[in-house]
N, C-alpha and C positions, 0 to 999 in steps of 0.2 A: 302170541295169542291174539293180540289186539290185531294186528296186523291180516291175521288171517281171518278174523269179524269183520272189517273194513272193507276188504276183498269181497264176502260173500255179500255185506252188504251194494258194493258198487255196481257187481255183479247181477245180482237181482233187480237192483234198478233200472239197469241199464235194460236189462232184457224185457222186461216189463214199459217202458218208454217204447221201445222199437217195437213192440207187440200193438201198444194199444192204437198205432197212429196210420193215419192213410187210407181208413174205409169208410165207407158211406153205407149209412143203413138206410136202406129203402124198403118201404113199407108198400104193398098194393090193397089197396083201399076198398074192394071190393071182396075180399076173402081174408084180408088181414095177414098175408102171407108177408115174412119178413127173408130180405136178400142182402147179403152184406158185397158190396162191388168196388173196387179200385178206382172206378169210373163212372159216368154215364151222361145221358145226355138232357138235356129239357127240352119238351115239346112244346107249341106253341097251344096245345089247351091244358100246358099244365102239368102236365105225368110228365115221366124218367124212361128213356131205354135204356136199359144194360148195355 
């Protein structure tokens, strides 16, 4: 029984780590619209392109 607590433990961690990691929220500041990206770039006045 422990063994199988341990597991579901390890388990939900693990997928919850690999869930929460590797995105960038960006925000546009003019409408407050929120975009979650893998990537993107910086401008030279500032802002992000996707």
């Amino acid at each position: 029984m422990i063994r199988l607590a341990s597991l579901v433990v390890s388990c939900s961690m693990l997928l919850a780590i690999a869930g929460c990691g590797s995105y960038y929220k960006i925000t546009e500041p003019a409408s407050k619209n929120v975009y979650y990206s893998k990537d993107f770039e910086k401008t030279k006045m500032g802002g992000a392109v996707i």
